[in-house]
TORLUMBA-752456 format. One line per 10 residues: number of its first residue (from 1); for each residue y, z, x of N, C-alpha, C, O, CB. Coordinates in steps of 0.001 Angstrom, whole numbers, always signed. Each point is the difference from the previous one (the first is absolute). Glycine has a CB too. Layout:
! residues N
NUM> Y Z X Y Z X Y Z X Y Z X Y Z X | ...
! end
This chain:
! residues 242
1> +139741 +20241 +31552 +924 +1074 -354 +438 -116 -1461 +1162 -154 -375 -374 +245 +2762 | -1856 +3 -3149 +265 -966 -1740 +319 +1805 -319 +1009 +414 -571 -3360 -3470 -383 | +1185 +3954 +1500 +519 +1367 -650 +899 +850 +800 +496 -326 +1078 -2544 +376 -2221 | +2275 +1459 +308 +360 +699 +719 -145 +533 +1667 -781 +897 +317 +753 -911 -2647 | +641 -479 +3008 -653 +132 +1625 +493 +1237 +847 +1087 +571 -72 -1112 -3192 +198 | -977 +2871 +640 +525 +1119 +1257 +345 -871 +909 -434 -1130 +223 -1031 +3132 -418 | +2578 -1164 +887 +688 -843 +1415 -513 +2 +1137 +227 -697 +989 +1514 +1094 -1685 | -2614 +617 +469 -1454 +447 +1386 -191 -1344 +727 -685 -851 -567 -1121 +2712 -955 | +2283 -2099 +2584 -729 -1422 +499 +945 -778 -165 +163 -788 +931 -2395 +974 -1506 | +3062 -282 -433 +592 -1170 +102 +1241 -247 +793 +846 +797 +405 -1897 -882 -2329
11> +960 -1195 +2045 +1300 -413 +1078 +1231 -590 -611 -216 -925 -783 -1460 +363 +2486 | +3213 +985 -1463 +1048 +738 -957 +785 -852 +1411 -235 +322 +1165 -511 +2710 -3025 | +1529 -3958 +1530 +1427 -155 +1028 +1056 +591 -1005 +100 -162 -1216 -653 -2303 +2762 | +1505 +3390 -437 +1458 -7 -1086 +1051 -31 +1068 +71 +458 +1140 -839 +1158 -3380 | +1866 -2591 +1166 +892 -474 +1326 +947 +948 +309 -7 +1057 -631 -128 -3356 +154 | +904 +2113 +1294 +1021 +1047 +231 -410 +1384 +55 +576 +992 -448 +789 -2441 -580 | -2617 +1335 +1743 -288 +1745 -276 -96 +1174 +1118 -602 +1062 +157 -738 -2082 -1938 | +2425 +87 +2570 +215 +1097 +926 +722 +1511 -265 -235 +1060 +579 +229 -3187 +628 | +1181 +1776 -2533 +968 +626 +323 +36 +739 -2100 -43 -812 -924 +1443 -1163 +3939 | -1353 +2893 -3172 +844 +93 -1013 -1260 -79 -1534 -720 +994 -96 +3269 -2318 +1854
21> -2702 +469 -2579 +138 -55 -1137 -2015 -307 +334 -1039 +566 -340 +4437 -1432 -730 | -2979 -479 +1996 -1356 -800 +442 -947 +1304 +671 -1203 +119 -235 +2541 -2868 +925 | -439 +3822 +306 -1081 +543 +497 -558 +989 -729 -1003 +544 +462 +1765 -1140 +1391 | -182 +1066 -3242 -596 +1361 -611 -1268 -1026 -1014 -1035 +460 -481 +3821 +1794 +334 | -2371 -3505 +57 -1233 -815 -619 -1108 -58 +1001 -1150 +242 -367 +2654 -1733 -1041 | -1256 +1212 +2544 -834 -338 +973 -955 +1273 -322 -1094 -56 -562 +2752 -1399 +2419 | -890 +2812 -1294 -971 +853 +472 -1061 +609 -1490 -1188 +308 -96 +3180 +374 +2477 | -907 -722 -3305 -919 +222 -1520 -1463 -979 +6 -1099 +444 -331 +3697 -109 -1256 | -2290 -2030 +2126 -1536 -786 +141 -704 +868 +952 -1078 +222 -551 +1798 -2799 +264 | -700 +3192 +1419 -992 +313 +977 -52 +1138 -720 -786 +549 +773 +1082 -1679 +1540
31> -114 +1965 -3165 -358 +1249 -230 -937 -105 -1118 -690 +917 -443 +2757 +62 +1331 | -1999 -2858 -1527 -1042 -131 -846 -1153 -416 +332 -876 -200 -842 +2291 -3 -315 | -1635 -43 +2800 -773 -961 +700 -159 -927 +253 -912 -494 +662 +482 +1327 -983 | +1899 -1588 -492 +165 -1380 +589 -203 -434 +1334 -199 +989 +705 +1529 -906 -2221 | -1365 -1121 +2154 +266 -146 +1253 +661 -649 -107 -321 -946 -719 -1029 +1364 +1640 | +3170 -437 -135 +1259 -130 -344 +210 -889 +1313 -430 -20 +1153 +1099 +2321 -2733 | +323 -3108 +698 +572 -1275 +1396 +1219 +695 -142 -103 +906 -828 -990 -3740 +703 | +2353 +2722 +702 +1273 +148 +467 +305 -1046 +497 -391 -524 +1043 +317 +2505 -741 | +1088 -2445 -1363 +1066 -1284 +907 +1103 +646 -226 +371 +805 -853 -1292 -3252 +490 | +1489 +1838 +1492 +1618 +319 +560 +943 -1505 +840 -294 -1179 +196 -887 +4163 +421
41> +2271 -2202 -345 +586 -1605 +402 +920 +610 +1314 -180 -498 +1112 +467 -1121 -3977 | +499 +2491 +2717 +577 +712 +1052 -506 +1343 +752 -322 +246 +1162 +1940 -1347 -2385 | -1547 +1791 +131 -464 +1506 +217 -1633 +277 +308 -874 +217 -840 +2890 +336 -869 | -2165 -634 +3254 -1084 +238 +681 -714 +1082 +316 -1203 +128 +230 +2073 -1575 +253 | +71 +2260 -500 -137 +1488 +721 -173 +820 -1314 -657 +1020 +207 +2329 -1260 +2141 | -1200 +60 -3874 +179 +371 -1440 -1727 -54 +70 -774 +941 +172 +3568 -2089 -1466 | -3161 -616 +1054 -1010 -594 -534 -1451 +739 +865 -1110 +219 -485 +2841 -2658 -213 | -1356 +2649 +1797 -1150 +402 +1157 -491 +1775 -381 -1055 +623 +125 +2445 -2543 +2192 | +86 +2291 -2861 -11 +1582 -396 -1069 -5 -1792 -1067 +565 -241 +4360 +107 +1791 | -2555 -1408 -2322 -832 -784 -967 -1425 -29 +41 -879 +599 -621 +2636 -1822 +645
51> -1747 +451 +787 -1443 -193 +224 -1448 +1258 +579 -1132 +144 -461 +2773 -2488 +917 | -972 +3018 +640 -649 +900 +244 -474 +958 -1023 -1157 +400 +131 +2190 -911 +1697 | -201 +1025 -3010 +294 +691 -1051 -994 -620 -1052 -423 +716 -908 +2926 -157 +1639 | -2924 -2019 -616 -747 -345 -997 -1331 -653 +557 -397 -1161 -97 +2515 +955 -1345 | -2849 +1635 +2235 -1527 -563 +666 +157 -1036 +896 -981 -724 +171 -237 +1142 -2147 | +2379 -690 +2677 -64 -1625 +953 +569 -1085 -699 -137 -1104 +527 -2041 +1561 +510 | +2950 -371 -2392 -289 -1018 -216 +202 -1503 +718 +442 +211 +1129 -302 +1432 -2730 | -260 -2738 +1423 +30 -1362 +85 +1641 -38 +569 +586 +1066 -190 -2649 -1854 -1941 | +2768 -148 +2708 +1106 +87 +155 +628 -2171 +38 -455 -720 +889 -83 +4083 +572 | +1092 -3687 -2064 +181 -1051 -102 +1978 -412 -137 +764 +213 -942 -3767 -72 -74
61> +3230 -679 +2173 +1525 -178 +47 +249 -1245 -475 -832 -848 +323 +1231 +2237 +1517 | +783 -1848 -2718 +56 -729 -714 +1392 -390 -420 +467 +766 -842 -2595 -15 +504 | +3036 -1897 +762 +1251 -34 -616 -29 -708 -1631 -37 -1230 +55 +1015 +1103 +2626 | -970 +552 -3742 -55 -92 -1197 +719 -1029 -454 -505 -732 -851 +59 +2782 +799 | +1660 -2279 +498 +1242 -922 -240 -700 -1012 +692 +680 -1026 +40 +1617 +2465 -135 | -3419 -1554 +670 -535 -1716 +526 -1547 -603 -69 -889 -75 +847 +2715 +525 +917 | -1754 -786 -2953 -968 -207 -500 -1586 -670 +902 -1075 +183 -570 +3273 -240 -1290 | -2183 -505 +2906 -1202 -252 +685 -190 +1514 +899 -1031 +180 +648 +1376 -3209 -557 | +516 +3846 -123 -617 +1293 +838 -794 +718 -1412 -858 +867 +167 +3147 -342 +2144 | -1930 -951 -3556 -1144 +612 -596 -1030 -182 -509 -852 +686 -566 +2035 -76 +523
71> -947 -2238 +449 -1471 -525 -142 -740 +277 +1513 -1191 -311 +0 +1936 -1771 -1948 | -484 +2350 +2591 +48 +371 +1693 -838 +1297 -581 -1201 +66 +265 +3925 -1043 +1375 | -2024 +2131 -2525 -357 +1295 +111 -1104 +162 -712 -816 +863 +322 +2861 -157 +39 | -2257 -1621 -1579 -1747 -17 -816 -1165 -639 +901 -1180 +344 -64 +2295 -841 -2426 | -613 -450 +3306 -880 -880 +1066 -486 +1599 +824 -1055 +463 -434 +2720 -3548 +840 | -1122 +3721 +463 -401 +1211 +176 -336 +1087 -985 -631 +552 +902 +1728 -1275 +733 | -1210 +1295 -2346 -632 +832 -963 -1391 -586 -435 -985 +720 -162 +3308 +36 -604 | -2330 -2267 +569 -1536 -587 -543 -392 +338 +1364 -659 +1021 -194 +750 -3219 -1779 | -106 +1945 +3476 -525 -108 +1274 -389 +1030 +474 -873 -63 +865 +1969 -1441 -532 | -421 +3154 -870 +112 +895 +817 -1109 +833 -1247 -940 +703 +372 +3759 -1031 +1381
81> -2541 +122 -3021 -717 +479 -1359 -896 -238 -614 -813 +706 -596 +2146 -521 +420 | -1130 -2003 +396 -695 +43 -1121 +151 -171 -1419 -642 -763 -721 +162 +1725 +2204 | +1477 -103 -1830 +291 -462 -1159 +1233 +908 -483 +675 +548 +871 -3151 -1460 -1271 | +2879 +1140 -1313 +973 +333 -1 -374 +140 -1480 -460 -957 -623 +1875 +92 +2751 | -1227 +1980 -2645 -63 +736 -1321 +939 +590 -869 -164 +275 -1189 -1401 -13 +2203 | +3053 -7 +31 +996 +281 -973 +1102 -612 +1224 -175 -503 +1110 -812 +2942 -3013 | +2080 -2142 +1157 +1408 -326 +483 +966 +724 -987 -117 +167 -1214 -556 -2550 +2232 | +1665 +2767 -157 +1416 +407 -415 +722 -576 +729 -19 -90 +1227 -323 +1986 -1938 | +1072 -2350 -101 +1583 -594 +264 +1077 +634 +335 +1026 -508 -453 -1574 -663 -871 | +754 +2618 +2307 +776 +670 -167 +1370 -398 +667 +1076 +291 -521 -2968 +1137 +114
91> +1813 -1906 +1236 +803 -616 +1129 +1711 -424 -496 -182 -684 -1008 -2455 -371 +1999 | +3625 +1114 -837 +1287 -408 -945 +1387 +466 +588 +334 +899 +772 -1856 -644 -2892 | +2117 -1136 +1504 +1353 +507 +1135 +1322 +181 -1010 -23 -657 -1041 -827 -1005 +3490 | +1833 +2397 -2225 +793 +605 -693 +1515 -332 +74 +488 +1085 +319 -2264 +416 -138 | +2469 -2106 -260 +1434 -84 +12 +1147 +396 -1009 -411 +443 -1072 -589 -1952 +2244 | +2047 +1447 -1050 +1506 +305 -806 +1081 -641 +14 +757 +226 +945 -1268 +1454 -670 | +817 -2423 -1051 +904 -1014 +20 +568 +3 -1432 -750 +453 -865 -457 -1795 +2746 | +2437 +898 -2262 +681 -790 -1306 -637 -1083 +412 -286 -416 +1123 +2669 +1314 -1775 | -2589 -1349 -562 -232 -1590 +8 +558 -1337 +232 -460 -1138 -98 -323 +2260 -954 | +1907 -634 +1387 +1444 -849 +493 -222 +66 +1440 +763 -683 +684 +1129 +1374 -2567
101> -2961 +131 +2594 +390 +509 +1547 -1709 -464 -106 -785 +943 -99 +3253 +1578 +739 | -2819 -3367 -629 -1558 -180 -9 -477 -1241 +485 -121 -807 -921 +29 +2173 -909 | -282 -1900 +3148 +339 -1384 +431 -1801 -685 -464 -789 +225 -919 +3210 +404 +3467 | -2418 -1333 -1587 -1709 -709 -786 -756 +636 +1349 -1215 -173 +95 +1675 -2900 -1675 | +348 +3907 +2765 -780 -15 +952 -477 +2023 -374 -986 +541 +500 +2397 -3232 +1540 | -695 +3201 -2720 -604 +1271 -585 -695 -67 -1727 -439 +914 -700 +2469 +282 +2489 | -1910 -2505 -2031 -915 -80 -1240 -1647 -324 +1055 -1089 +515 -253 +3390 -1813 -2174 | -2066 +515 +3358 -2059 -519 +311 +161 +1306 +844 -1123 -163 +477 +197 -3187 -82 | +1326 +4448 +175 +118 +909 +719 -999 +1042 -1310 -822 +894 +199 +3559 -1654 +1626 | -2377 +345 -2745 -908 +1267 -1269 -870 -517 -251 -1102 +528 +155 +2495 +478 -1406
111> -1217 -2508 +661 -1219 -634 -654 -1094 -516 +752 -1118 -110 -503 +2586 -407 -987 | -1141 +105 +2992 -1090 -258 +927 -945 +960 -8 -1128 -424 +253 +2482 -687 +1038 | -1237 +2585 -1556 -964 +886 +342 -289 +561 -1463 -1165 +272 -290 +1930 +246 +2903 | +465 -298 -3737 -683 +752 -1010 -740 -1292 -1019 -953 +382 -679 +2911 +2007 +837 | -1635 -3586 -261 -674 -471 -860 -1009 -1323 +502 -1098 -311 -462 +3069 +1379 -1042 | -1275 -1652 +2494 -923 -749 +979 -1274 +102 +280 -1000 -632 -342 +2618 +626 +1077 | -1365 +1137 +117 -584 +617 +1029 -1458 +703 -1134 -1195 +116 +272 +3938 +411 +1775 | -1973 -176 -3335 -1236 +717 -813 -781 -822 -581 -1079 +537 -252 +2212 +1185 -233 | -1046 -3184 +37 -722 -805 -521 -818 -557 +1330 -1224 -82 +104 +2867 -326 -2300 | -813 +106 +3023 -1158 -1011 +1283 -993 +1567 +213 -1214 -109 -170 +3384 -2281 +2214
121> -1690 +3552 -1739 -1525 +421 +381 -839 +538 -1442 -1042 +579 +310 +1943 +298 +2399 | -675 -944 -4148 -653 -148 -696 -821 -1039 +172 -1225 +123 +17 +2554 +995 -1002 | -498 -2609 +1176 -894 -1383 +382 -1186 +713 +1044 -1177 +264 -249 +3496 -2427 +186 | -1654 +2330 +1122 -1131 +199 +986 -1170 +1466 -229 -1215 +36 +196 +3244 -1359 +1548 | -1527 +1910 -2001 -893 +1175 -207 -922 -102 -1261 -1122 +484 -150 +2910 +887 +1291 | -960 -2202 -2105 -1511 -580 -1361 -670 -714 +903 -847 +782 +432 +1892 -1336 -2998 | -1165 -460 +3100 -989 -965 +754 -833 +723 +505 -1168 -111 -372 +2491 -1477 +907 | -1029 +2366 +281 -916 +985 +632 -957 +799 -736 -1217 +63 +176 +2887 +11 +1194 | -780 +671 -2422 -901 +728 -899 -912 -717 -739 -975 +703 -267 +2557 +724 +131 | -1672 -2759 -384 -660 -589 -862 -878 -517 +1015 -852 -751 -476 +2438 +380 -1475
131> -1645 +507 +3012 -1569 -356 +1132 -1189 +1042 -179 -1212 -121 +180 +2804 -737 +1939 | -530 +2305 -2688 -1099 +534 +85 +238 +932 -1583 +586 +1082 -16 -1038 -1211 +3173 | +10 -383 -4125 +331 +124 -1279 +1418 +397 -646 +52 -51 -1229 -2298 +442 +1523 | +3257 -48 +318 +953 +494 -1012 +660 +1040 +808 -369 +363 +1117 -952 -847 -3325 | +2450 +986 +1467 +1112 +1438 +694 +553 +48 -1169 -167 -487 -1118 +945 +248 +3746 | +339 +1366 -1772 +1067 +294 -1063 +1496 +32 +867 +249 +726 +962 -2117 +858 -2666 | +2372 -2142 +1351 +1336 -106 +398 +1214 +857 -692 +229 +15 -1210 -1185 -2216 +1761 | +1559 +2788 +277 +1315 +1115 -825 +1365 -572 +763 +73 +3 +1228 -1651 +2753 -1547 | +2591 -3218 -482 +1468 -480 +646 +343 +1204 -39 -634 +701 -789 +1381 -2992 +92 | +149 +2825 +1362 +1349 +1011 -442 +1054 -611 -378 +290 -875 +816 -768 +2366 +618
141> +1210 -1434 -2324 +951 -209 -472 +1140 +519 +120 +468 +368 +1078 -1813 -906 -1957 | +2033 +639 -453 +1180 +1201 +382 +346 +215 -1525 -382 -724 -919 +1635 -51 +3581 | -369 +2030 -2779 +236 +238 -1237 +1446 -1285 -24 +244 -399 -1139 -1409 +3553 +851 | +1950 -3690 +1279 +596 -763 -136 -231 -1353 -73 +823 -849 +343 -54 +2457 +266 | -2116 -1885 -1146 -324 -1331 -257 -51 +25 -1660 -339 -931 -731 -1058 +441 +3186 | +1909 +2057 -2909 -336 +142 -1564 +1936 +818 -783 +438 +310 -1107 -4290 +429 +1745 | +4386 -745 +868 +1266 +777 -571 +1034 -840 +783 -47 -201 +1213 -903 +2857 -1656 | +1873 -3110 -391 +1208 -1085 +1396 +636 +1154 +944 +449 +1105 -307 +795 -3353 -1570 | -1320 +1840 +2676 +1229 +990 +879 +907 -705 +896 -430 -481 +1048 -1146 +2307 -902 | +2782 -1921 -478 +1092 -717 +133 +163 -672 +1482 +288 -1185 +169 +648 +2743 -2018
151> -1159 -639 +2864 +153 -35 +1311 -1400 -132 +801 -204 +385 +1152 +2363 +940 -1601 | -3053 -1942 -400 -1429 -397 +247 -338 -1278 -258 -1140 -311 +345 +606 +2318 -793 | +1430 -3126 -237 -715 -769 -705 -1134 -1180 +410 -810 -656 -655 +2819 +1400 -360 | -1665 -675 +2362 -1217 -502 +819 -1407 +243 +282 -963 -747 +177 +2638 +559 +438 | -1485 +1675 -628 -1213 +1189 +103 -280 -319 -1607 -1057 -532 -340 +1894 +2852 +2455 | +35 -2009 -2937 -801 -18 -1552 -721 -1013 -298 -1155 +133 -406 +2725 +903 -483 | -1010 -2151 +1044 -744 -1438 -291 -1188 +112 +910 -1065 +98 -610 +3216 -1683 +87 | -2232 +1595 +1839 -1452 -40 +703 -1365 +1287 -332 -1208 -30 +233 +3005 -1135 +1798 | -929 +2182 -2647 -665 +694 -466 -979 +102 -1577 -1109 +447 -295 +2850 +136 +2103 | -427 -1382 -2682 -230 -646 -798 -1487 -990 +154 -1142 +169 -427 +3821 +277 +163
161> -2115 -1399 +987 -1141 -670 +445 -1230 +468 +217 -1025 -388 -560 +2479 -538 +1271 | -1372 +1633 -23 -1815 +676 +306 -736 +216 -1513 -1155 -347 -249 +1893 +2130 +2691 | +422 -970 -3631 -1083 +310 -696 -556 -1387 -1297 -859 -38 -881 +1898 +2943 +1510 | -274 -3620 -244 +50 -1573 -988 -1447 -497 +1293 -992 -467 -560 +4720 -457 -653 | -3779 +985 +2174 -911 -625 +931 -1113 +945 +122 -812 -419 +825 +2566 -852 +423 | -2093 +2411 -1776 -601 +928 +70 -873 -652 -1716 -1221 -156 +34 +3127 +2326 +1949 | -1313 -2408 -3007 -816 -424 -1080 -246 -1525 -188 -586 -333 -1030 +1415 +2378 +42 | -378 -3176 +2023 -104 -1103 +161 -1325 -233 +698 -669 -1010 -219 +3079 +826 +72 | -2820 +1250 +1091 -779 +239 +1313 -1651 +167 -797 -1149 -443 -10 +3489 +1946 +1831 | -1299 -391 -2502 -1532 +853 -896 -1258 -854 -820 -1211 +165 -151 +3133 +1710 -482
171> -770 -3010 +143 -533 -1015 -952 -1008 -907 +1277 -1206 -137 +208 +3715 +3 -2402 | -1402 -284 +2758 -1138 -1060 +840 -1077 +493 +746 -1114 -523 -35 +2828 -805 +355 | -1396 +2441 +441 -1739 +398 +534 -373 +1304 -663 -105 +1083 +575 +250 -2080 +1985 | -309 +782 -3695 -719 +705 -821 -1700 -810 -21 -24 -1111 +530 +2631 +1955 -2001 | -3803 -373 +954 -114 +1239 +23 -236 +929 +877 +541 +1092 -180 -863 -1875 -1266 | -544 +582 +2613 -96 +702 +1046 +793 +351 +596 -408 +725 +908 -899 -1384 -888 | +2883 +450 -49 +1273 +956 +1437 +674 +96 -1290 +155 -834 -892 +329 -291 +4001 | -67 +2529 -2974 +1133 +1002 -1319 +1588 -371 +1337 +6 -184 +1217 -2304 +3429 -2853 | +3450 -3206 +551 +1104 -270 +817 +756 +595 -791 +420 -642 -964 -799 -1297 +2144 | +873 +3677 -969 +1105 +353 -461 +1206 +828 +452 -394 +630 +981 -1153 -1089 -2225
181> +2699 +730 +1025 +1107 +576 +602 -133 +1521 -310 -796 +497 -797 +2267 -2667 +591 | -338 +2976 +1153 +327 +1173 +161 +1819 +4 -87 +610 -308 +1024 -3167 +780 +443 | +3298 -125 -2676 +770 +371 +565 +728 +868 -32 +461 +505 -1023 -853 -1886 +1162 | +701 +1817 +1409 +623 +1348 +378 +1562 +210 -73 +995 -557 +464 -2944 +630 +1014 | +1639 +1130 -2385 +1452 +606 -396 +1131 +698 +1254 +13 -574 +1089 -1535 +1164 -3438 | +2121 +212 +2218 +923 +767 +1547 -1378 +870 +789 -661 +973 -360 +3739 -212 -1060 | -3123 -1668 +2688 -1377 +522 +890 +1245 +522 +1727 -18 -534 +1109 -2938 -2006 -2465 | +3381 +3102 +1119 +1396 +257 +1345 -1255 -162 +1140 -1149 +242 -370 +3578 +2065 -678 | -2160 -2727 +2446 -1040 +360 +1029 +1374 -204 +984 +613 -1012 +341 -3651 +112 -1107 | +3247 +2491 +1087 +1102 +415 +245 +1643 +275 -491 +241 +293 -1171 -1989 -1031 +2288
191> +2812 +612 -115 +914 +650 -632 +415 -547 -1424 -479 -1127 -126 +1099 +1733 +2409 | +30 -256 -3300 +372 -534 -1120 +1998 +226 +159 +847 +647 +617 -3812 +41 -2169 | +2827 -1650 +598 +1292 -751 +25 +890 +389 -1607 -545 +181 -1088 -790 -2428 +2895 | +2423 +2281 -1587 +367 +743 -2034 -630 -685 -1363 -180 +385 -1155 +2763 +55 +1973 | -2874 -1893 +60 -66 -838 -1281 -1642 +304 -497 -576 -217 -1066 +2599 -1933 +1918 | -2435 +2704 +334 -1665 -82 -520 -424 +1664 -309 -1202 +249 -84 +390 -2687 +1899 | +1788 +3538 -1979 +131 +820 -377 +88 +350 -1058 -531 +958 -561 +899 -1093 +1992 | +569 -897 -1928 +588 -148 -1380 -699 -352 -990 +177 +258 -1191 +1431 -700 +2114 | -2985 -581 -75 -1298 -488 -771 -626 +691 -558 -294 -43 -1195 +50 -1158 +2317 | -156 +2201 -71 -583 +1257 -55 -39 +587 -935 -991 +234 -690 +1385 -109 +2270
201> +907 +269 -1775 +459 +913 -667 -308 -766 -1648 -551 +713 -838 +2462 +425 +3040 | -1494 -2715 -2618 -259 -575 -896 -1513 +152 -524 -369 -10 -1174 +2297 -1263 +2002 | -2670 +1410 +268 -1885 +65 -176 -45 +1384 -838 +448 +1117 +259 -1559 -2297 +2450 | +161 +498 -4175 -523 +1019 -684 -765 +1296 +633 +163 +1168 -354 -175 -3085 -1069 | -933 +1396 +2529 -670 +1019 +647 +749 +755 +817 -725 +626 +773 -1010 -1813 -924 | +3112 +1438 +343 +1118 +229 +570 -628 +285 +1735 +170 +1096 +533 +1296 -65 -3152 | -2011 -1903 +3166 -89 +55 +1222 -347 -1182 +860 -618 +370 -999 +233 +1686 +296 | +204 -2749 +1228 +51 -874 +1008 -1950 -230 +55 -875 +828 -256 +3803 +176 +1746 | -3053 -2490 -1043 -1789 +254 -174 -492 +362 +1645 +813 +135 +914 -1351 -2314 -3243 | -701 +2281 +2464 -325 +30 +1048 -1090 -1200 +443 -627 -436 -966 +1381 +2885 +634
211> -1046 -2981 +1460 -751 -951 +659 -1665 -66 -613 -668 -1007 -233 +2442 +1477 +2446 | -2066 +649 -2338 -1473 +145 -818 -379 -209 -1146 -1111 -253 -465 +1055 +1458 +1556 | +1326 -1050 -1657 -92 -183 -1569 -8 -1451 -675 -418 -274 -1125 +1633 +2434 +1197 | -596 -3119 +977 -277 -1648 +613 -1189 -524 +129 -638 -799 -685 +2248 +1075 +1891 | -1866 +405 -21 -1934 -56 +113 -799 +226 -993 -831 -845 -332 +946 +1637 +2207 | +31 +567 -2601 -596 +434 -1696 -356 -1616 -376 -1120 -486 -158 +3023 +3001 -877 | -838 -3059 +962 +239 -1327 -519 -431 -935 -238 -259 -508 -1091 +1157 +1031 +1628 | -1127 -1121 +1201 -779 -986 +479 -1260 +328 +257 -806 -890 +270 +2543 +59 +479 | -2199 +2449 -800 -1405 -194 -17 -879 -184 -1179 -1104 -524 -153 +1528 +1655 +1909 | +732 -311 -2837 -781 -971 -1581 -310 -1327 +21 -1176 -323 -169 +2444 +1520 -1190
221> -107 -2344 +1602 -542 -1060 -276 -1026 -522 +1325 -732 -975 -171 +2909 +594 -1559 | -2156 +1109 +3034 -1005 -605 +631 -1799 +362 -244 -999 -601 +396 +3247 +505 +1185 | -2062 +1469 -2491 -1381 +737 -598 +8 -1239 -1433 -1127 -321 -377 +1378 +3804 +1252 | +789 -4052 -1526 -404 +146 -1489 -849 -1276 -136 -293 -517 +1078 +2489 +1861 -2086 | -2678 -1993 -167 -1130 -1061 -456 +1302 -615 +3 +1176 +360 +50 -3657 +330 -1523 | +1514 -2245 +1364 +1011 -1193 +83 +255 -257 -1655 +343 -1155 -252 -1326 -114 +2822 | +880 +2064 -3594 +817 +285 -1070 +1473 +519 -43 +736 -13 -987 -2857 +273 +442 | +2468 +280 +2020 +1448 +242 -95 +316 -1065 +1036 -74 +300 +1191 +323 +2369 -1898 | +78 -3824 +351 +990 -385 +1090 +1396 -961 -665 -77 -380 -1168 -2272 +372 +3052 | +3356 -268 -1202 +1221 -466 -15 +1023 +898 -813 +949 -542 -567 -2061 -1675 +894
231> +919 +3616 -388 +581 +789 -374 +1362 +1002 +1387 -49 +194 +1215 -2575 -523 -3276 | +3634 +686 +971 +822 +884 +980 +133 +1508 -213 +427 +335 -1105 +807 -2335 +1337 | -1533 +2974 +655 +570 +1347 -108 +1180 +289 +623 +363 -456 +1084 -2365 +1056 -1274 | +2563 +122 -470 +1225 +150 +246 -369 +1066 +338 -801 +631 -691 +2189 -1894 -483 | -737 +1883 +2694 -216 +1891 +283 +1361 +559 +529 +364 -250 +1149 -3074 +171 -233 | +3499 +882 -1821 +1126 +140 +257 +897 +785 -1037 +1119 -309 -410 -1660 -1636 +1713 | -325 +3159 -1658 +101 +495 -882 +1035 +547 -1365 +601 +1030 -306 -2026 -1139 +2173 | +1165 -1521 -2543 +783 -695 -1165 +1000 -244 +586 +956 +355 -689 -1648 +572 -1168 | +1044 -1424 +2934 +2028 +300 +583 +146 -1837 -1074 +1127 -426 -250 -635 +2108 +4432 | -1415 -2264 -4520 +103 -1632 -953 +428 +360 -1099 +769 -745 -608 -2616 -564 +1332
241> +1540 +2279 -1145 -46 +524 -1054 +1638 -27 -638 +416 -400 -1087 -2754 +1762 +1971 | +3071 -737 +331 +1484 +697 +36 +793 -1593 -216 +1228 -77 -48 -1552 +2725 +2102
! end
């Protein structure tokens, strides 16, 4: 995968993609011909709906926050696949707190899954890919791993993290596996709240993004040559900017 590649054929896990952000990525891979895995951890009935929507795909349950279920979850994907050609990291969890109100049991509550959880299955999903020449790997990030937000600072730092581990990643299994971030600006998936209105309203493109425009995203760097990797897009139209 040294050049520009089609996704025709290839085999694509993305986590969390039952619901939301993961599934408008999901279904954008099967509409490229990927053949798409789906992991999930709770949402069965989401992931199963998911799946149907994307040719059958693959379906792989997985608690993220514990690291031998995801070496558990590549042990199945090599068994059932074969192999493994891309990965997204979409998977991530969200909280609100002052930082005064923030114990150590809602700090590993974020970081078990957003920054943990994204390096061990980078670990595991490069191994795999380098059996059978190479991939491309895409983290999601967040625009709050690039903007503080006061009542996040847990979420910012692990988010943070991904994209510092996203060009740490790039370096070491370079050249054959590309490793770069996405991160997404105000993506609402459902009701909205004043504060994320207000975002909105801050966004140059004066509107809110949508789930596809994510995917846009991750399917560049899963098409592009391994000349682009450990790089970040930011999609969130300029609201960094503000």
């Amino acid at each position: 995968m040294n050049r520009t590649c089609d996704l025709a054929g290839k085999v694509v896990l993305v986590t969390g993609a039952a619901k939301r952000m993961g599934r408008s990525i999901a279904q954008r891979l099967a509409q490229e011909g990927a053949r798409v895995l789906i992991h999930y951890h709770t949402s069965q009935k989401e992931a199963e709906q998911t799946a149907a929507e994307c040719n059958a795909a693959g379906l792989f349950r997985a608690d993220l926050a514990q690291v031998p279920q995801i070496v558990s979850m590549f042990q199945d994907i090599q068994a059932q696949c074969g192999r493994l050609d891309g990965l997204v990291n979409n998977a991530a969890r969200f909280t609100r707190f002052h930082p005064f109100e923030i114990t150590e049991a809602d700090w590993d509550f974020i970081h078990n899954v957003n920054l943990k959880a994204v390096f061990f299955c980078c670990q595991q999903g490069g191994k795999l890919m380098r059996k059978h020449g190479g991939g491309r790997i895409v983290n999601i990030s967040s625009l709050g791993g690039i903007r503080p937000w006061a009542e996040h600072a847990h979420y910012c730092a692990s988010k943070a993290g991904v994209i510092h581990l996203t060009k740490a990643l790039a370096k070491a299994l370079a050249p054959d596996i590309t490793v770069n971030s996405v991160a997404p600006g105000v993506f609402p998936f459902g009701n909205m709240d004043r504060r994320i209105e207000e975002m909105i309203t801050r966004t140059p493109a004066g509107r809110a993004g949508e789930g596809e425009e994510i995917a846009d995203a991750v399917v560049y760097f899963l098409k592009a040559t391994n000349f682009v990797t450990g790089q970040l897009l930011v999609v969130d139209g300029g609201l960094e900017l503000c």
